[in-house]
C-alpha positions as CSV (number, residue, x, y, z in Angstrom):
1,X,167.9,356.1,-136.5
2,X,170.0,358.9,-135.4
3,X,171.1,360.0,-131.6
4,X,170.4,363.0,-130.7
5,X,174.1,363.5,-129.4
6,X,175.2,363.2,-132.7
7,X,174.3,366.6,-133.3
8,X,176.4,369.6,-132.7
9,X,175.1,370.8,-129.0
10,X,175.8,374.1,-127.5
11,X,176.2,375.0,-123.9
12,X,172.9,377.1,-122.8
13,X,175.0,379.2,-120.3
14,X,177.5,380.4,-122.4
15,X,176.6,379.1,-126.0
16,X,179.8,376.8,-126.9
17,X,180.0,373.7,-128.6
18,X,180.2,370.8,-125.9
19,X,182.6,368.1,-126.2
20,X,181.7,364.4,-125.5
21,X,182.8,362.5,-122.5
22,X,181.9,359.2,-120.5
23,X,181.5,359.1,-117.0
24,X,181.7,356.3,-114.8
25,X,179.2,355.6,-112.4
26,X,179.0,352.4,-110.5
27,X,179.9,350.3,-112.8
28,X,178.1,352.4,-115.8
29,X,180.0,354.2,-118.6
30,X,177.6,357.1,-119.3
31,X,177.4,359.2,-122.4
32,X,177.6,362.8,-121.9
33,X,178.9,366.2,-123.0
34,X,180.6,369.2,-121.4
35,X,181.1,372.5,-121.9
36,X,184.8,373.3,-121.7
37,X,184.3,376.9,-121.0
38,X,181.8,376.2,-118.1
39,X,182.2,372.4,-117.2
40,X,178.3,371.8,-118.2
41,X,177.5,368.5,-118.5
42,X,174.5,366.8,-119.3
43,X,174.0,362.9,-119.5
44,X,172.7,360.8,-122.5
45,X,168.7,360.1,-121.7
46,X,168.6,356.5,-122.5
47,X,171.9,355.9,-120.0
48,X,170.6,357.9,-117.3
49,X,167.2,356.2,-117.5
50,X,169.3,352.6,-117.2
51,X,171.3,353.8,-114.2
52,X,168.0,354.7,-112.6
53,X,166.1,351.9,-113.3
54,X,169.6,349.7,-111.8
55,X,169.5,351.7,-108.5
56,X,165.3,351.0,-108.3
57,X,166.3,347.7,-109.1
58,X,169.0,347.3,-106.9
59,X,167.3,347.8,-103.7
60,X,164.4,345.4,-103.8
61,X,163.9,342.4,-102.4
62,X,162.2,339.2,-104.3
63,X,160.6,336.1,-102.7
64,X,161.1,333.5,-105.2
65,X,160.2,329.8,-105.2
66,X,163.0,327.1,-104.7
67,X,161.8,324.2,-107.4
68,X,163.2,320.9,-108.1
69,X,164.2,320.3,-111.6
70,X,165.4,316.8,-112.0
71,X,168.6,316.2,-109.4
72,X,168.8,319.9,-109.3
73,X,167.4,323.2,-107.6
74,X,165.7,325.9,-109.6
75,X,164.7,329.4,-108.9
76,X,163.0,331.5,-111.5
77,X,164.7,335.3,-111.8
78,X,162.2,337.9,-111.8
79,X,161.6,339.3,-115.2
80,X,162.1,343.4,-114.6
81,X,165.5,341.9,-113.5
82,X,166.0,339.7,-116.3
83,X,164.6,342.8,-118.9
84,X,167.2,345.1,-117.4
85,X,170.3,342.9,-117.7
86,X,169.1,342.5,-121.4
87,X,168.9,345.8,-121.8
88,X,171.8,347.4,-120.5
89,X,173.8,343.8,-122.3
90,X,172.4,345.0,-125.8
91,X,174.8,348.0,-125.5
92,X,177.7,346.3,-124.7
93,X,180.1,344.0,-127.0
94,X,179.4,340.3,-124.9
95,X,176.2,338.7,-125.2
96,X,175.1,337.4,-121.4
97,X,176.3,333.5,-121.7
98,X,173.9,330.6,-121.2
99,X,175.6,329.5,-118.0
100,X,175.8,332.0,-115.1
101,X,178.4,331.7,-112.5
102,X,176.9,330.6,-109.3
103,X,179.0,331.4,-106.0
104,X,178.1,329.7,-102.3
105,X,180.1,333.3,-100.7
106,X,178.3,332.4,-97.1
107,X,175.7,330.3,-94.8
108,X,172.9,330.9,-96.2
109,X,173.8,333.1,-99.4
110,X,174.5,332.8,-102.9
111,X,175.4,335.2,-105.9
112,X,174.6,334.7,-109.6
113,X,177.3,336.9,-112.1
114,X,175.9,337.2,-115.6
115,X,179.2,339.1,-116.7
116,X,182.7,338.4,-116.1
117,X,184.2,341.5,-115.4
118,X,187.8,342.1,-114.8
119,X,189.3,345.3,-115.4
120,X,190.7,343.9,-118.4
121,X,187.4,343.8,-119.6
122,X,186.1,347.0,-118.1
123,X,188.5,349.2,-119.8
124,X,187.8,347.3,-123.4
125,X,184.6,348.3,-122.9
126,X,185.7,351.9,-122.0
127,X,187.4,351.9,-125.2
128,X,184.6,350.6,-127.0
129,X,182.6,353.7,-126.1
130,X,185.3,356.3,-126.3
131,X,185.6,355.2,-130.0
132,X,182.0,355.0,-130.9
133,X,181.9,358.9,-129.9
């Protein structure tokens, strides 16, 4: 199925043909165009509605049970969470790994990483999208 950006699209102040950019938001590449007469720009649907549904995410808090699993502790993720990291991952080049990286940062708080991000990787990435436009 097509995209709709990968049509010709034409500013609606000034009627040129836009050119296609990414912008970086948090952490998100964003597809988007911009009119180079009037600086325009409108964002791709589908990764504006991603970097919405992170910030609604972002912000919540979950009470999740701690389980015992053999000689080990188990929480269960909440599934909206685990939906939206599958989502956003089936756009990018690495496939979220079995094992997540677990981190004991303070008393009383932990931190799961289901990418390994560096800025090696970031800019691949990047790449990846400047050359699929």
């Amino acid at each position: 199925m097509k995209d709709v950006f990968d049509a010709k699209i034409l500013c609606k102040n000034c009627e040129a043909a836009m050119k296609p950019i990414t912008i970086e938001k948090k952490g998100f590449f964003l597809r988007a165009v911009e009119c180079v007469k009037c600086g325009e720009k409108i964002i791709h649907p589908v990764d504006l509605n991603n970097f919405n549904q992170y910030n609604g995410l972002k912000g919540k808090t979950y009470s999740v049970k701690l389980r015992i699993v053999g000689n080990s502790h188990a929480i269960s993720i909440p599934k909206e969470i685990v939906e939206f990291i599958n989502s956003v991952n089936s756009r990018m080049s690495g496939h979220v790994n079995d094992v997540v990286k677990l981190c004991f940062e303070d008393f009383g708080r932990l931190s799961l990483k289901f990418f390994d991000f560096n800025e090696k990787k970031i800019e691949n990435n990047r790449e990846e999208i400047r050359k699929k436009w």
